[in-house]
C-alpha positions in Angstrom: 9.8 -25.0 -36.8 13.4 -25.8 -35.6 13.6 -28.6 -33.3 14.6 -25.6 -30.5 11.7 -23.7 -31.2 9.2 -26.9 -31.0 10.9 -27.2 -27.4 10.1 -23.6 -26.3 6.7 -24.0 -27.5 5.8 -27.4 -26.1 7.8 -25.5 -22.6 5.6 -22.6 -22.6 2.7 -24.4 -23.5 3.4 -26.7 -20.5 4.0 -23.7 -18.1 0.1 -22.5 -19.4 -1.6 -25.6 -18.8 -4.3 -25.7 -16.3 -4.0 -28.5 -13.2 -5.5 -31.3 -13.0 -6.3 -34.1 -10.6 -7.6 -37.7 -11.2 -9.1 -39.2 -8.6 -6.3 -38.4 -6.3 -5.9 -39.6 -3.3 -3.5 -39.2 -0.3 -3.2 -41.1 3.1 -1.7 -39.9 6.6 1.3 -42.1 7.9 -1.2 -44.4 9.6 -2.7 -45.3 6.5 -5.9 -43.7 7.0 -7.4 -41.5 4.6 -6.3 -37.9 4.4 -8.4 -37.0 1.1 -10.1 -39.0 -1.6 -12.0 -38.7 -4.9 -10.3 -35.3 -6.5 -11.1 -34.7 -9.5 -10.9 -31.0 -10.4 -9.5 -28.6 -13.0 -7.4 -25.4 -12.2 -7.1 -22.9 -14.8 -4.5 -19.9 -14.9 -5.8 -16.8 -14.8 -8.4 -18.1 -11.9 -8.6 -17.9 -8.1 -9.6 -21.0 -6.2 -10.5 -21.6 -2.6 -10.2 -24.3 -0.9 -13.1 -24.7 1.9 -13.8 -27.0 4.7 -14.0 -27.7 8.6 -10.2 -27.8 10.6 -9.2 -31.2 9.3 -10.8 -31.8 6.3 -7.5 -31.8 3.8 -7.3 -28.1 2.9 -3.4 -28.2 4.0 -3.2 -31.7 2.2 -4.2 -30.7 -0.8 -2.4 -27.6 -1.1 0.8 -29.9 -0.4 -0.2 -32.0 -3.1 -0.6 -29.2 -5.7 2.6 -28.3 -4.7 4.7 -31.3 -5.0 5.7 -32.0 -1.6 3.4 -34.9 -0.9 2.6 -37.7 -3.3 -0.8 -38.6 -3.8 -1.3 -42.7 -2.6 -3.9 -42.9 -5.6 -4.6 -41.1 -8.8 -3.0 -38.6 -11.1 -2.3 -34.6 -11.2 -1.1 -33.0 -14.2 1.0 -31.9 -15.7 3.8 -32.6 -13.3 4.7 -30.2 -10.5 7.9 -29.9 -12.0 7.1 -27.8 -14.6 5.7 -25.0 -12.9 7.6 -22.7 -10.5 5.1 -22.6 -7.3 5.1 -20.1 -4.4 3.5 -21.3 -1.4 2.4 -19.2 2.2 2.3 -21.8 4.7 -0.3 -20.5 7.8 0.7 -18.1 10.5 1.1 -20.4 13.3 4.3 -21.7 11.4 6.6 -18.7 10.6 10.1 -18.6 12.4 9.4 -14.9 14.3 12.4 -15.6 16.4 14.3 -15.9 13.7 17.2 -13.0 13.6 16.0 -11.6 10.1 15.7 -7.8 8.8 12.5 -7.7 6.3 14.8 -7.1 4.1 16.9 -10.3 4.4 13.3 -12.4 4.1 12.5 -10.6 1.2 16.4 -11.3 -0.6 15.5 -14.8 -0.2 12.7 -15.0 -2.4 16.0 -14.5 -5.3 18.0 -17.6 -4.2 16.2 -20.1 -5.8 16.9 -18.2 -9.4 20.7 -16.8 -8.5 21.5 -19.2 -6.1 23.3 -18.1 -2.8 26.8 -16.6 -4.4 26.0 -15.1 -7.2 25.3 -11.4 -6.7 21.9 -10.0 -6.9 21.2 -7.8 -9.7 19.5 -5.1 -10.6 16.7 -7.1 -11.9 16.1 -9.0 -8.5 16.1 -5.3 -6.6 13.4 -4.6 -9.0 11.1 -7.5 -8.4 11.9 -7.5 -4.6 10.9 -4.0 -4.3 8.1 -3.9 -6.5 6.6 -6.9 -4.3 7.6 -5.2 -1.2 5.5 -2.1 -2.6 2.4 -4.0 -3.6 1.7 -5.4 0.0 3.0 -2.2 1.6 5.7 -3.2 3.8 8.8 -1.2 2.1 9.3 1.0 5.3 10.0 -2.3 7.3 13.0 -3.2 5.6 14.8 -2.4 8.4 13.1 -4.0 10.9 13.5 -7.0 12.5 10.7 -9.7 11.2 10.1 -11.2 15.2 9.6 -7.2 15.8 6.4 -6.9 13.7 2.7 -7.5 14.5 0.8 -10.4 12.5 -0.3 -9.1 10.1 2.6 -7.4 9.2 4.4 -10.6 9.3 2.3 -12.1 7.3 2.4 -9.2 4.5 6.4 -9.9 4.6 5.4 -13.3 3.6 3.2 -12.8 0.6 5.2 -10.0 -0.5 8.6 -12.7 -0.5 6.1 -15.2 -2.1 5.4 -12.9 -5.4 9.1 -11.7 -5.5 9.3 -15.5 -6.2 7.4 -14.4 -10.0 5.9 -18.0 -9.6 3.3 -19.5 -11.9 1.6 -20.4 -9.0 0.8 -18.8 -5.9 -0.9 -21.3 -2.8 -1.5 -19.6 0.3 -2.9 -21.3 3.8 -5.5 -19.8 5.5 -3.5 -16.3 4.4 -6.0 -13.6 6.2 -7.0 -15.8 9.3 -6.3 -13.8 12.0 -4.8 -10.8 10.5 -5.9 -6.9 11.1 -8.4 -5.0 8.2 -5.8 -3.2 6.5 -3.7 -6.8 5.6 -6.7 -8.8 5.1 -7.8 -6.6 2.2 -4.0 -5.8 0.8 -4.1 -9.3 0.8 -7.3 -9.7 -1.1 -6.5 -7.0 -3.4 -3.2 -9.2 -4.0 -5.0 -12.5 -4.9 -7.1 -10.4 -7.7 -4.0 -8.7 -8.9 -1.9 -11.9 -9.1 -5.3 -13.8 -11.4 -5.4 -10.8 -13.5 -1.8 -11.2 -14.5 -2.7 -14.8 -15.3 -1.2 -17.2 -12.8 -2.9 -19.6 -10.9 -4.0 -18.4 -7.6 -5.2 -21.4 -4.7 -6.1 -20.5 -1.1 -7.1 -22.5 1.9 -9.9 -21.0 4.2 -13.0 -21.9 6.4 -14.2 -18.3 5.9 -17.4 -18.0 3.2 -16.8 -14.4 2.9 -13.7 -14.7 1.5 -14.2 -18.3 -0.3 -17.2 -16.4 -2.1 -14.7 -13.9 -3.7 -12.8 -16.6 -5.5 -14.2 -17.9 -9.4 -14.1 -21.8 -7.8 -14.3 -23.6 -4.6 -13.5 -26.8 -4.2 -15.7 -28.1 -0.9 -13.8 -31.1 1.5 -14.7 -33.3 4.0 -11.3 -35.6 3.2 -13.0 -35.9 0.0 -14.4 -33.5 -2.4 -18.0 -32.9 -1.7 -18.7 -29.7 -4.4 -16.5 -28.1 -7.1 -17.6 -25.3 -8.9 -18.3 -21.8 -8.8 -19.3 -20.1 -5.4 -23.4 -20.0 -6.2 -22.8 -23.5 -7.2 -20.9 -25.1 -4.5 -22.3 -23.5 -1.1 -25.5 -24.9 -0.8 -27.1 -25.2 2.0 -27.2 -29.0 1.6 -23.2 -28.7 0.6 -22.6 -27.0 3.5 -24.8 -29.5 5.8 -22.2 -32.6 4.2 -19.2 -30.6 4.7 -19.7 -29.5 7.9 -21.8 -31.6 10.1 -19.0 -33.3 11.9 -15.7 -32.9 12.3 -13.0 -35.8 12.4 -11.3 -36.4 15.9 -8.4 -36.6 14.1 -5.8 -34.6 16.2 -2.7 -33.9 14.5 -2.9 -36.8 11.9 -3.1 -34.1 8.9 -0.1 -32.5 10.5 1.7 -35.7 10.0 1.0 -36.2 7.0 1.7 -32.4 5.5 5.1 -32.1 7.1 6.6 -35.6 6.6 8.6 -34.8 4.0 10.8 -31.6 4.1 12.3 -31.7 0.6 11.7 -30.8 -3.3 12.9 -32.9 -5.7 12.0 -30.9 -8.8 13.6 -27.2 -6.7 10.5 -25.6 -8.4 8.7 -25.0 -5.1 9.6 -21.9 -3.1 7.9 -21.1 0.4 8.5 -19.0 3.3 10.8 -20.3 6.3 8.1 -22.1 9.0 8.8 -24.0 12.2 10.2 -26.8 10.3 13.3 -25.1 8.7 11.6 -24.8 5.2 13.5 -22.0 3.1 10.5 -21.2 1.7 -11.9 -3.9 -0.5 -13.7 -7.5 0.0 -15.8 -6.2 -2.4 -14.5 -8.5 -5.5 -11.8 -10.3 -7.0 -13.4 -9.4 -10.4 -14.8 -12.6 -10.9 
């Protein structure tokens, strides 16, 4: 094997590996303990769900699988750098306002590849539009993105997330709130994206839909359960998890949005309020 070739391989082998944390651990600005004591795999291929009370870390861990918080203590691997990542922040966060055709939010799910001269190609029309025709929204290119309802909205976002064509897809909380029909296009996107063999990690405080996923990781600001859904929710898991919840206030917040840039560029999510360009039946378990 050429010395090239050994490079491609050890690259695609890297873009394959499952992630993993060590014992991770990240803080809020005040020093206090945002979550402790991760220690999990992620495998491609699989759908995880992250579950918990408001405040337990969900939105802190997603973060840290994505690169744009460090962890204070402990290791993931391999690197965040070597994986393209697409992450759906929650609702709450989108730029409505913004002045935006669907059709411009969906475009910029290409500028991380092409970059913002180079002209799009037929190759990003094709990716754009098939994503656009997954989640159903490719009779709102016209529209204005503030015009539409949630849960439209909120389809625009997933759909500019797999036009992305990461190896990872994190979504936060990404049916909360939402009408039937985008909860289960949604749903039906999750189990499309695992079958296709990327890695698929979602935050929610829903069972129902934590129970469709093929591993939960359970958090009180530190990982009470990890495993599969019969596994993890327990009545005695649930009991730990959510017997209290931390008085907290925004402290999470904090923490998630202190730091605005990626290093490695290999994050891409959906704009949000802080200027970021970024059937329930199954998932097939």
């Amino acid at each position: 094997m050429t010395d090239r070739a050994a490079i491609q391989g050890d690259s695609a082998a890297q873009d394959r590996a499952p992630i993993e944390f060590t014992d991770v651990a990240a803080k809020y600005n005040n020093g206090h303990i945002a979550l402790q004591g991760i220690t999990c795999r992620i495998e491609h291929a699989t759908s995880t769900a992250l579950v918990g009370a408001n405040g337990s870390g969900k939105t802190t861990l997603l973060r840290l699988i994505a690169g744009l918080i460090k962890p204070s203590e402990g290791v993931i691997s391999p690197h965040t750098s070597s994986k393209s990542i697409a992450l759906v922040p929650q609702q709450h966060g989108l730029r409505a306002w913004m002045p935006l055709t669907v059709s411009d939010v969906l475009r910029m799910s290409r500028f991380r590849d092409r970059g913002l001269v180079k002209r799009f190609g037929p190759a990003d029309r094709s990716i754009i539009e098939e994503a656009a025709e997954r989640l159903e929204v490719l009779d709102l290119r016209k529209r204005q993105f503030g015009e539409l309802s949630g849960g439209q909205r909120q389809r625009v976002m997933v759909a500019q997330a797999l036009a992305h064509d990461a190896d990872v897809l994190l979504m936060d909380e990404p049916i909360t709130g939402l009408d039937m029909p985008s909860q289960e296009a949604i749903i039906r996107i999750i189990d499309e994206e695992r079958s296709r063999g990327r890695i698929v990690v979602i935050s929610t405080h829903h069972m129902d839909e934590a129970e469709l996923c093929d591993q939960i990781l359970l958090l009180a600001n530190r990982m009470i359960a990890v495993g599969t859904p019969a596994q993890v929710l327990t009545n005695k898991n649930l009991q730990e998890a959510f017997a209290f919840r931390l008085a907290r206030g925004d402290e999470e917040h904090s923490l998630n949005h202190r730091s605005h840039s990626d290093p490695s560029g290999n994050v891409a999510h959906v704009f949000d309020d802080h200027g970021h360009g970024h059937s329930h039946d199954s998932f097939n378990r």
